[in-house]
C-alpha positions as a printed Julia matrix, in Angstrom:
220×3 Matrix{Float64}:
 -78.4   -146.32  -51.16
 -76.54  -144.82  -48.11
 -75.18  -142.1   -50.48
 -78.58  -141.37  -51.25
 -79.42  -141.17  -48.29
 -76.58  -138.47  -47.32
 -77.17  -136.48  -50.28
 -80.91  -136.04  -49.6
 -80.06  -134.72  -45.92
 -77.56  -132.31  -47.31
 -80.16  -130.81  -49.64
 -82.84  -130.45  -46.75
 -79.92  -128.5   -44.76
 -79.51  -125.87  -47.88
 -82.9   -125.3   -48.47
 -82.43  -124.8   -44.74
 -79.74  -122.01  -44.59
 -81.59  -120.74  -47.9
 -84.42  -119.48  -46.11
 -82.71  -117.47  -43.02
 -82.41  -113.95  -43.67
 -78.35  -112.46  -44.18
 -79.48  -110.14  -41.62
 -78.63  -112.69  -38.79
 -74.99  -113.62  -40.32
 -74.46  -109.48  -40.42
 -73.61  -107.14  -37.56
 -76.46  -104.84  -37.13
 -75.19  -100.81  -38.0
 -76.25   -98.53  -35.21
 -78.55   -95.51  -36.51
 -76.91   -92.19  -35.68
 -78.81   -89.98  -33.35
 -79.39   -86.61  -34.14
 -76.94   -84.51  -32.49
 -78.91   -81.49  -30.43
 -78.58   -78.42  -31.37
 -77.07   -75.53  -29.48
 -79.29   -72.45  -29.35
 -76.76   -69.56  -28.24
 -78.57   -67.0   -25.64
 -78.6    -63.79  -27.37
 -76.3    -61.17  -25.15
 -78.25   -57.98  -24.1
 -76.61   -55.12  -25.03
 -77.25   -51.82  -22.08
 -77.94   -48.88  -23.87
 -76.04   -45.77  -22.09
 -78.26   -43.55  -20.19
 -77.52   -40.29  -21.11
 -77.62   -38.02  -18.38
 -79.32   -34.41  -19.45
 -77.3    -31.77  -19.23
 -78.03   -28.71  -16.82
 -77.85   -25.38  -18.59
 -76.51   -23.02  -16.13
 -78.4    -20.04  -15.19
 -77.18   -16.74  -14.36
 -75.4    -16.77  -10.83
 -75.19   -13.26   -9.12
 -71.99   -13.01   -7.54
 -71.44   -10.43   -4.56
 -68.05   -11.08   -4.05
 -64.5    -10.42   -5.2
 -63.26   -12.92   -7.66
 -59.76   -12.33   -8.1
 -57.02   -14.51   -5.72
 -55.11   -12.24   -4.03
 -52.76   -14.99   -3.4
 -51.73   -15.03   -7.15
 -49.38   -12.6    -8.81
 -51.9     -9.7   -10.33
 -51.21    -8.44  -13.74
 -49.44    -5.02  -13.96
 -51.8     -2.53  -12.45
 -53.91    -0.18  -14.06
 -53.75     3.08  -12.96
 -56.31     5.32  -12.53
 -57.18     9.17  -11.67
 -56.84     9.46   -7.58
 -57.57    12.73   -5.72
 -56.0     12.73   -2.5
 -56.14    15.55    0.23
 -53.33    17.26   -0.6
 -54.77    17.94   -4.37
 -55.14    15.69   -7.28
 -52.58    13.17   -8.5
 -52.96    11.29  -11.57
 -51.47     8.67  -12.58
 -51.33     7.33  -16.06
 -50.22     3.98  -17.62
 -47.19     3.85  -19.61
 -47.91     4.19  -23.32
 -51.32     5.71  -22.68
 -52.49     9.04  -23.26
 -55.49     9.06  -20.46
 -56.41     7.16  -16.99
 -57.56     3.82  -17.74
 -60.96     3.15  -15.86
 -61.31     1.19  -12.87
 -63.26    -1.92  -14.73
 -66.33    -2.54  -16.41
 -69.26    -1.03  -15.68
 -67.5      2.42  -13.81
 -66.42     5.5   -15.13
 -63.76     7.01  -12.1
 -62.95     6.18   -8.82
 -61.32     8.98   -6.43
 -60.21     8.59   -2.82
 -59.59    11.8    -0.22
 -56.66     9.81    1.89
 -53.9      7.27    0.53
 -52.59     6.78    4.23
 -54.33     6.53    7.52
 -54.06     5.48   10.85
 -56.74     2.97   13.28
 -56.25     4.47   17.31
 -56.49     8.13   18.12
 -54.31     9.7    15.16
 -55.52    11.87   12.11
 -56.58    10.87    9.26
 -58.15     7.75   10.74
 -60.59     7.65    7.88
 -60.68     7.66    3.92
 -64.0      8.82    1.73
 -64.12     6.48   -1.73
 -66.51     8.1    -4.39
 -67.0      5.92   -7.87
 -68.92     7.39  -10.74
 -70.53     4.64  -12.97
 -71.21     4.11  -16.59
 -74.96     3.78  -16.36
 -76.66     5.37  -13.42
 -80.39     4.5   -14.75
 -78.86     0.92  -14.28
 -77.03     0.88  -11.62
 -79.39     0.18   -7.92
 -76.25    -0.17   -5.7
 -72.89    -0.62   -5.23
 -70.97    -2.76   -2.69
 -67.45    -2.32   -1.68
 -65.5     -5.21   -0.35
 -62.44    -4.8     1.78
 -59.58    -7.0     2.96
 -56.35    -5.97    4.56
 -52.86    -7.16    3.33
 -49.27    -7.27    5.47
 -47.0     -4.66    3.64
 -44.03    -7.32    4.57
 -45.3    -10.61    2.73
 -48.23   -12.25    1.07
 -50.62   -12.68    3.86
 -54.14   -11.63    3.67
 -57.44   -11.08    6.26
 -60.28   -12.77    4.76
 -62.64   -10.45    2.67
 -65.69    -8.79    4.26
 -69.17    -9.68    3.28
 -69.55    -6.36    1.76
 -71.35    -3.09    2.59
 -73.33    -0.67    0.5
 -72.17     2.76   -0.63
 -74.29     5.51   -0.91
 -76.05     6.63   -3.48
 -75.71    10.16   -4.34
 -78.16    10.11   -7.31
 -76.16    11.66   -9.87
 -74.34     8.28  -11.23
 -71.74     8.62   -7.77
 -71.53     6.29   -5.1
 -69.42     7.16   -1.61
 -68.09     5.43    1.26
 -66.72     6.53    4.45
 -63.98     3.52    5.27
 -62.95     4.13    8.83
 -59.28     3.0     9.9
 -60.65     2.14   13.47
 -63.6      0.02   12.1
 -61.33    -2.53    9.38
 -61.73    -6.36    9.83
 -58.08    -7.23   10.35
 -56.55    -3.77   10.78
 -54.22    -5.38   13.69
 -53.11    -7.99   12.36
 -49.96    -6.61   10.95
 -48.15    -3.26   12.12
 -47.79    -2.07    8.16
 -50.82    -3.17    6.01
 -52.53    -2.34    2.71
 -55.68    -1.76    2.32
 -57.36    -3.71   -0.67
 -60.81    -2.45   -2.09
 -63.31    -3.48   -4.65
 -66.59    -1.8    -5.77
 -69.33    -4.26   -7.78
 -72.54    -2.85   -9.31
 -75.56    -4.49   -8.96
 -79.31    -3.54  -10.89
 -82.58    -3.63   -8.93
 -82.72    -7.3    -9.77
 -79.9     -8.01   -7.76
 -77.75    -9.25  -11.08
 -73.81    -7.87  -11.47
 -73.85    -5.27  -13.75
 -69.99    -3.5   -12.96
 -67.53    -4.97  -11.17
 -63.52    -2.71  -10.66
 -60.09    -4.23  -10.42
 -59.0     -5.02   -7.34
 -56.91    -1.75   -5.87
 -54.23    -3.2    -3.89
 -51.54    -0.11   -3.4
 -53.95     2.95   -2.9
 -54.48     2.97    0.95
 -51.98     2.2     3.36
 -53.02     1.53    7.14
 -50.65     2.18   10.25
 -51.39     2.05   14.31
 -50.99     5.34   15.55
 -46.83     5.73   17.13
């Protein structure tokens, strides 16, 4: 009877366990999260400014261009009439003068020496013929003044205007006693340059530079 007894509490305890879920004998599995999603900020890309470019205009220059500081090519000669009668001198290889740049024909000068004080010749009359006359509205002759010893210069004038004879010639009286610089040195050169200008005001001839033609001396 007491077996009985045991055996029918044994069954009661499995129909017992039978009815609790497996679940509760089972660790539970944690559900993965979703993992977020990095959104990368696009990168802003500059897009170069481009900077117009100027065209340059025209620029009307009244000046001498040439560095007398540097060495000069070897210089072109040209015809020069001097007081004492005409003198030409022609490059080697040549057969006639070269012309005294772009734009002019001749240039001739009456003195290749003078003298600032109270001695003779104390002045020098420069006469250039140009190319086109019907062109040409003026010319303007620049001078500077250069120690016959070494390489030092007076600074250029601003330029004066020759006269206009009205046949294609221009002339200029250059005046020993009135030369920017002419004491500066006791032996000196005399440099020149002639540059055409139009009625317009734009370059239309410009001559070499003539560094050897006129030499300037104080009276003795």
């Amino acid at each position: 009877m007491r077996r009985y007894y045991l055996l029918m509490v044994l069954a009661v305890l499995v129909q017992a366990c039978a009815g609790v879920p497996l679940s509760f004998l089972t660790p539970s599995t944690p559900v993965p999260t979703s993992t977020a999603t990095i959104t990368s900020t696009p990168t802003i890309t500059r897009t170069p400014t481009i900077t117009p470019s100027l065209t340059p205009s025209a620029t009307i220059v009244h000046i001498p261009t040439e560095d007398p500081n540097l060495p000069g090519p070897t210089p072109i000669q040209i015809p020069v009439f001097t007081g004492n009668g005409t003198q030409v001198y022609v490059p080697a290889g040549s057969p006639t003068p070269s012309k005294p740049g772009p734009g002019f024909l001749s240039m001739t000068i009456s003195e290749t020496k003078i003298y600032w004080g109270v001695c003779d010749p104390n002045k020098t009359r420069i006469k250039v013929q140009v190319e086109d006359p019907k062109e040409v509205y003026t010319v303007t002759i620049f001078v500077q003044v250069k120690s016959a010893k070494e390489e030092d210069y007076t600074p250029w004038t601003t330029g004066d205007s020759m006269n206009n004879n009205r046949d294609g010639t221009f002339t200029y009286t250059l005046a020993a006693n009135h030369i920017y610089g002419r004491n500066h040195y006791l032996h000196s050169w005399v440099l020149v340059q002639m540059v055409a200008t139009n009625n317009k005001g734009e370059e239309v001839g410009r001559t070499r530079i003539f560094r050897d033609l006129i030499a300037l001396s104080p009276c003795m």
